[in-house]
C-alpha positions as CSV (number, residue, x, y, z in Angstrom):
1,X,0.0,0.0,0.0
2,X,1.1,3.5,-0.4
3,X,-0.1,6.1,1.7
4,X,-0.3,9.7,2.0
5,X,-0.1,11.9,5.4
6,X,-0.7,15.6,5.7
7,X,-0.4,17.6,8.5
8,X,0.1,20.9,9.5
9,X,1.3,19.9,13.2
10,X,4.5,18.5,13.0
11,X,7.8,18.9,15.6
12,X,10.9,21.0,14.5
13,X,14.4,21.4,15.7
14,X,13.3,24.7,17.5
15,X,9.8,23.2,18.6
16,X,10.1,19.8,19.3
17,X,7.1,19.2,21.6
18,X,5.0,20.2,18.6
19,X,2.7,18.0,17.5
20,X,4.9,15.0,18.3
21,X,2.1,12.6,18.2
22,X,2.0,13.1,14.5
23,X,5.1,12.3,14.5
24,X,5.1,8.8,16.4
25,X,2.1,8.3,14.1
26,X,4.5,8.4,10.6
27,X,6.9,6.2,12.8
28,X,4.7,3.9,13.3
29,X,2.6,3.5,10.2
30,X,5.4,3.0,8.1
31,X,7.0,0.2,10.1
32,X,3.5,-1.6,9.3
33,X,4.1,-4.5,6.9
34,X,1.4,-3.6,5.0
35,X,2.6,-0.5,3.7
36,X,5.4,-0.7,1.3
37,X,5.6,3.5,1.0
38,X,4.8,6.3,3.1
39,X,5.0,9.9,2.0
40,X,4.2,12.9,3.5
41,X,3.3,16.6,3.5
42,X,4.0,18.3,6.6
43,X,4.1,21.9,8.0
44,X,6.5,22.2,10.8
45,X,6.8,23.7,13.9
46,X,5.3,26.9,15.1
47,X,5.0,30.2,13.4
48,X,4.0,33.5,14.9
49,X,4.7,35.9,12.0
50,X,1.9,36.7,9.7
51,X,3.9,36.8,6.7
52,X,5.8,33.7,7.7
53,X,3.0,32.1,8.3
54,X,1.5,32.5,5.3
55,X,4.7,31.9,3.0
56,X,5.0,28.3,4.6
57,X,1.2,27.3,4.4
58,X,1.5,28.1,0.9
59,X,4.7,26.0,0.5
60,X,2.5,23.6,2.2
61,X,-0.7,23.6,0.2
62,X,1.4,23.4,-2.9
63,X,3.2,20.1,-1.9
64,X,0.1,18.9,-1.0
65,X,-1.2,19.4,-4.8
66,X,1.4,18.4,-6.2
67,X,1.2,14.6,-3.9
68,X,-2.4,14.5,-4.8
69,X,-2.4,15.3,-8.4
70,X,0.8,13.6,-9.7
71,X,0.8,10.5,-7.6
72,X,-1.7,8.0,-6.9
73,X,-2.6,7.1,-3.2
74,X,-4.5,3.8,-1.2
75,X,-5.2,6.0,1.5
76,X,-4.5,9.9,2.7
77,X,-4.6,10.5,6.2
78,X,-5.1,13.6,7.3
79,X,-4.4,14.8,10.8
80,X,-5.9,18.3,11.9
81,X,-8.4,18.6,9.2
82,X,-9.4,22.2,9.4
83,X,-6.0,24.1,7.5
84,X,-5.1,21.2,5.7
85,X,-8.4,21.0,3.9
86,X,-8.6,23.1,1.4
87,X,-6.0,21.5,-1.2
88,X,-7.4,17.7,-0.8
89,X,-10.7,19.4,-1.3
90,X,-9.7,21.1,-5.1
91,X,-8.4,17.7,-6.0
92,X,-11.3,15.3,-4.7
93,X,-13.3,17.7,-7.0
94,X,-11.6,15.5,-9.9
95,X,-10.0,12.7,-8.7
96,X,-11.5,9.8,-6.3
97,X,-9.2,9.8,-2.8
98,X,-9.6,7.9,0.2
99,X,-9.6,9.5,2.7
100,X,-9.1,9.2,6.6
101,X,-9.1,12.1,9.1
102,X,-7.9,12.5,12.2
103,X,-9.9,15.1,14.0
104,X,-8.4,16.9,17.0
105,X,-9.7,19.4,19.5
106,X,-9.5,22.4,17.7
107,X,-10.6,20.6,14.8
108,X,-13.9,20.9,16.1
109,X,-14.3,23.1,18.5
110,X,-13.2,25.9,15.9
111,X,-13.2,29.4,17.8
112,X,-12.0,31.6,14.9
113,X,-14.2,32.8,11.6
114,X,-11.3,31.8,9.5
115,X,-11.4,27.7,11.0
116,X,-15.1,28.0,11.4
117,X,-15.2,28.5,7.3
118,X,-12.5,25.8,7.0
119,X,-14.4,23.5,8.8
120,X,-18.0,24.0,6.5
121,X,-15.4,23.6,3.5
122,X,-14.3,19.8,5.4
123,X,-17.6,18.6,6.0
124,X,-18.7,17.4,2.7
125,X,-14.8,15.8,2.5
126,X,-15.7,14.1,5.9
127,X,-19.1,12.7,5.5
128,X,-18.1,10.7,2.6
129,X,-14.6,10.1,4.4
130,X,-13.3,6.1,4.9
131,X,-12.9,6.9,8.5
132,X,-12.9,9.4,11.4
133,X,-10.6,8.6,14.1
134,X,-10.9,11.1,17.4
135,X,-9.0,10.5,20.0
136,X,-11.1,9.6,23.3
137,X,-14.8,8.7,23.9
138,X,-15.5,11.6,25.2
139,X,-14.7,13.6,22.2
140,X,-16.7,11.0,20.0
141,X,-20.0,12.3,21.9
142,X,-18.6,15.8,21.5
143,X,-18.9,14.7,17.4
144,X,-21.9,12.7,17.3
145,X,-23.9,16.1,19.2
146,X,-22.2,18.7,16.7
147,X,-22.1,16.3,13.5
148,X,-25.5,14.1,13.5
149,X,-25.4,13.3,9.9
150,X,-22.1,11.3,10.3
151,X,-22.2,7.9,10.1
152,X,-21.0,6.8,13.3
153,X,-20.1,3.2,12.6
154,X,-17.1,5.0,10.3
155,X,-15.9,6.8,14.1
156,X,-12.4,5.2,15.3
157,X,-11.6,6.0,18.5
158,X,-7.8,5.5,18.9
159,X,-5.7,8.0,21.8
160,X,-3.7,9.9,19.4
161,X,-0.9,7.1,18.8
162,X,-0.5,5.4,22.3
163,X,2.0,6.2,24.8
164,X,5.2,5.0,23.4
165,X,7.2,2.4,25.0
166,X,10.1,4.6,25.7
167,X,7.8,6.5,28.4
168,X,7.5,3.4,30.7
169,X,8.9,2.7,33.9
170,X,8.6,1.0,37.4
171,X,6.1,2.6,40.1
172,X,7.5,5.2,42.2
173,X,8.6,4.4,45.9
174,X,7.4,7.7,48.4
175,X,8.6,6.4,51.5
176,X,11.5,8.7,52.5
177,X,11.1,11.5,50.9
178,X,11.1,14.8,52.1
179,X,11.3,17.0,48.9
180,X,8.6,17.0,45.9
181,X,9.0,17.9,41.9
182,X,6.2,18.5,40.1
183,X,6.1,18.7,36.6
184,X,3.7,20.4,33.6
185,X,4.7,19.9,30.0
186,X,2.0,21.2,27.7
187,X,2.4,24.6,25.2
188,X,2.8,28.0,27.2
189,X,-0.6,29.5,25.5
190,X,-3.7,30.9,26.8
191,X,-5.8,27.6,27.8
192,X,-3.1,25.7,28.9
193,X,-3.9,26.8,32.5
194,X,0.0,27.3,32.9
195,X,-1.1,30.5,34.6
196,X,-3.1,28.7,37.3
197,X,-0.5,26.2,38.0
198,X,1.7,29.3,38.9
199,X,-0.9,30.6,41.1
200,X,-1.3,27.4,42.9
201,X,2.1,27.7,43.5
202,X,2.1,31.2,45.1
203,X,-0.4,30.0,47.7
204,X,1.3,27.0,48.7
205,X,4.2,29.4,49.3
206,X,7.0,27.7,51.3
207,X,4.5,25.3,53.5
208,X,5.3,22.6,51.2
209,X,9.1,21.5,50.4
210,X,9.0,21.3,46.3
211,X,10.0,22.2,43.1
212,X,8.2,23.2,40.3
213,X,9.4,22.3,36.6
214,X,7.6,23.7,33.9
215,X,8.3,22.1,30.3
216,X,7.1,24.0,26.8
217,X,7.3,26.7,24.7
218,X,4.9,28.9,23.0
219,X,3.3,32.5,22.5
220,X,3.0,33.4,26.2
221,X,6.3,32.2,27.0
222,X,7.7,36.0,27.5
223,X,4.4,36.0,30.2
224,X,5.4,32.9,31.7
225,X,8.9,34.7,32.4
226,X,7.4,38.0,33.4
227,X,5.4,36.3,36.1
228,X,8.1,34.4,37.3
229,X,10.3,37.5,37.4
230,X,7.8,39.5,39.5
231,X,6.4,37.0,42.0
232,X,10.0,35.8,42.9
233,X,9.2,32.1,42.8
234,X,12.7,30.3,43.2
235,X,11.2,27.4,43.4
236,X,10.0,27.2,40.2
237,X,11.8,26.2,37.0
238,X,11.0,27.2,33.5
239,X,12.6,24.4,31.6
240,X,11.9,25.5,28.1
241,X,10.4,22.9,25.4
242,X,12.5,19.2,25.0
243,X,12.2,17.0,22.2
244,X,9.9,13.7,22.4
245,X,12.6,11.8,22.9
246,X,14.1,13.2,26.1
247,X,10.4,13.8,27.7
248,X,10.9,10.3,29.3
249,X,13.8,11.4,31.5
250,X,11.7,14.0,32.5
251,X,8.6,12.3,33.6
252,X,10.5,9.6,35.8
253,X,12.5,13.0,37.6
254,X,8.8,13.8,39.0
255,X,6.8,12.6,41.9
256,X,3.4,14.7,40.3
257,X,2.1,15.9,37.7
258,X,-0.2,18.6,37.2
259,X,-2.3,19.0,33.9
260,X,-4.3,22.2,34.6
261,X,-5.4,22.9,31.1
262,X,-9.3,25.3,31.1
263,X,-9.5,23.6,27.4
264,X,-11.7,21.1,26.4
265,X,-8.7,18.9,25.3
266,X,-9.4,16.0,23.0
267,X,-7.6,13.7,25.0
268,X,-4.2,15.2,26.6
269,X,-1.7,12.3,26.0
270,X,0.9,13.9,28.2
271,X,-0.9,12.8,31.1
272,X,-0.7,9.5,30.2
273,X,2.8,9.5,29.2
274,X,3.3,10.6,32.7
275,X,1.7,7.8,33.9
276,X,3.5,5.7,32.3
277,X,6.6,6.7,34.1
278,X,4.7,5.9,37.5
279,X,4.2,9.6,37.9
280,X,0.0,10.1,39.3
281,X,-1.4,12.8,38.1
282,X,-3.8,16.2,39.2
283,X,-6.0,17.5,36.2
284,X,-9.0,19.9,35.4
285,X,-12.2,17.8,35.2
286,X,-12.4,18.3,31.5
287,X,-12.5,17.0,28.0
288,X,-10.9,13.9,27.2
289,X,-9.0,14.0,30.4
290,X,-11.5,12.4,31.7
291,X,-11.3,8.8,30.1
292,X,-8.0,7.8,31.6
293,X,-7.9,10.2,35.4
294,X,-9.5,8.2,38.1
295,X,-10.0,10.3,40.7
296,X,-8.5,8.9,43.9
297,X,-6.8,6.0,42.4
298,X,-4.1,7.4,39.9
299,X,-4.5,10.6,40.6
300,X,-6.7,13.9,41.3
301,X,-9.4,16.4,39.1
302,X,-9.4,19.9,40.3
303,X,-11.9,22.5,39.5
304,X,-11.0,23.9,35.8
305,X,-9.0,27.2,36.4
306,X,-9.2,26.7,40.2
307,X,-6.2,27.7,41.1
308,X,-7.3,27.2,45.2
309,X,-9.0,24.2,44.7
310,X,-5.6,22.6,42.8
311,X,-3.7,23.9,45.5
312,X,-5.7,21.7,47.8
313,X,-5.5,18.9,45.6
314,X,-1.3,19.0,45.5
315,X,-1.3,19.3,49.4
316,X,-3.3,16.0,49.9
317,X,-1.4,14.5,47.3
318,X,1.7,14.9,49.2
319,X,0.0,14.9,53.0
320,X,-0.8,10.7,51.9
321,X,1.0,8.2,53.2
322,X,4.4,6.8,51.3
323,X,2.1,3.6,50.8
324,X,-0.8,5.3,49.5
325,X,1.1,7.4,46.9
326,X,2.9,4.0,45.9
327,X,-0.2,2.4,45.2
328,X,-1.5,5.6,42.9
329,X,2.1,5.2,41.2
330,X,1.0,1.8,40.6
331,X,-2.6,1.7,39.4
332,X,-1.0,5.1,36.9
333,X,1.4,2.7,35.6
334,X,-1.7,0.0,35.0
335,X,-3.9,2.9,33.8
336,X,-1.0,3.8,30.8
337,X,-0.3,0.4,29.6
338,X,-4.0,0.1,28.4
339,X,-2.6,2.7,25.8
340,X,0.5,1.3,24.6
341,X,1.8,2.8,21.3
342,X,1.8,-1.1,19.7
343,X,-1.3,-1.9,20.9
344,X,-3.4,1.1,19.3
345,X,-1.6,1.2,16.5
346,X,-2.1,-2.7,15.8
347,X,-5.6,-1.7,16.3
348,X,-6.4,1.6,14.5
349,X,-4.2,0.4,11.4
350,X,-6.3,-3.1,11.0
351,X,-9.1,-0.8,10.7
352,X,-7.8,1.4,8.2
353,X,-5.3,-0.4,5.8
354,X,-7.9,-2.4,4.3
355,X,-8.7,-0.3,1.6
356,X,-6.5,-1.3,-2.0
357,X,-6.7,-0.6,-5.4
């Protein structure tokens, strides 16, 4: 088979963090035996110059075209359909193309006039699509209430690629220790609730012996440093964005982790790569966050954009017992192996590589 992906989410040297689950996806699909040729279209990193902007979604559009028109695909898989829709949709106009999208957050939830026109321009691409894969349950009722007229038996849910085996480790042992790190990795953009997480922080003040490592980059970075500048938190450490490949040694360095996003998140796979490194986690009650985050067992919910009510959460994290945070270590551990990398992929691409000329 020969397939086709398009994005317009994809890591770079400077941004490595950025959309690396798209990249684990490539990795994966073509070491599948079934496909003998994998090319893609890709627009890289992150951009915050207009004019930049639009000089390398042109470049991308074009190679996109040019894919479509002069080569001949079993299957185009699109992640992110709302800016990379417009090409596939001139071609499908004359030439038959199967299709598969991979529908994200802000996919669907579009917020701006431009991605709310996009996304009338996918529709008619996605109802007569092969598939739609989203990436938790919750986010396939979010679909089925905004999109009735898609069939839902073509509706894959598959967590955006698994956690990847490199993330795993052994459950964390508590018993000893006197000093805390807690971690967030996530963008630093409005939403992201990095902003609460630092307010949390001012309010636990020194009662609580930990560090703080933040992990990202993004447009409010130069915030993000403000902030830190004028509260004079010392204990906190901006960190800066890693590649995917160095995230694990990160994750197995903390004994919490704190996802305290205020956006309906499609799933959040962060949190489950934490988990995977025994690491239990405190997240906003919201989005797909929800499908993995047992409250009590592998970790805590919080009140979205509650920056007291996480505060409280972190201190009875830590006030447990060294047995009781072991066994949250453990059951997070448990929780992340249901979403292996091997294991989802085996699944989603049985599902979708069945489609040949």
């Amino acid at each position: 088979m020969k397939v086709l992906v398009i994005s317009n989410l994809y890591p770079s040297k400077k941004a490595p963090y950025h959309g690396s689950f798209v990249k684990e996806f490539v990795k994966q699909i073509k070491s599948d035996n079934r496909v003998n040729q994998v090319d893609c279209a890709l627009l890289r990193g992150w951009h915050s110059g207009v004019m930049v902007k639009l000089w390398l979604y042109v470049k991308f559009y074009l190679a996109i075209l040019y894919r479509l028109v002069f080569f001949n695909y079993d299957l185009v898989y699109i992640h992110l359909i709302t800016h990379s829709t417009l090409p596939v949709w001139l071609v499908s106009k004359f030439k038959q193309l199967n299709l598969v999208f991979n529908i994200h957050g802000e996919d669907l939830l579009v917020t701006t006039p431009l991605a709310k026109r996009l996304l009338r321009l996918a529709l008619p691409l996605l109802y007569k699509s092969q598939n739609v894969v989203v990436p938790s349950y919750y986010f396939r009722s979010v679909m089925m209430d905004k999109l009735p007229k898609l069939d839902k038996d073509k509706i894959i849910v598959s967590p955006s690629g698994g956690v990847s085996e490199l993330f795993f480790g052994m459950p964390h042992t508590y018993a000893g220790k006197t000093r805390f790190k807690v971690g967030y990795v996530s963008r630093i953009d409005r939403g992201k609730g990095w902003d609460v997480l630092l307010k949390a922080t001012e309010l636990l003040g020194d009662q609580i012996p930990l560090e703080m490592a933040i992990v990202g980059g993004g447009y409010e970075v130069a915030q993000l440093k403000t902030r830190l500048q004028e509260s004079g938190l010392k204990n906190v450490n901006y960190v800066g964005p890693i590649g995917h490949d160095d995230l694990p040694r990160f994750y197995a360095s903390l004994d919490l982790f704190v996802f305290p996003t205020l956006l309906r998140e499609s799933l959040g796979l962060v949190g489950l790569e934490a988990m995977a490194a025994g690491v239990p986690v405190i997240a906003s009650r919201i989005g797909g966050i929800q499908d993995y985050v047992r409250d009590g067992e592998n970790g805590f919910f919080f009140k979205t954009g509650d920056a007291e009510d996480l505060t409280a959460k972190i201190r009875k994290f830590l006030s447990l017992p060294a047995d009781s945070k072991d066994w949250m270590s453990r059951i997070a551990v448990e929780t992340a192996t249901r979403y292996r990398s091997q294991n989802v992929s085996d699944e989603l691409f049985n599902k979708i590589l069945r489609i040949t000329r």
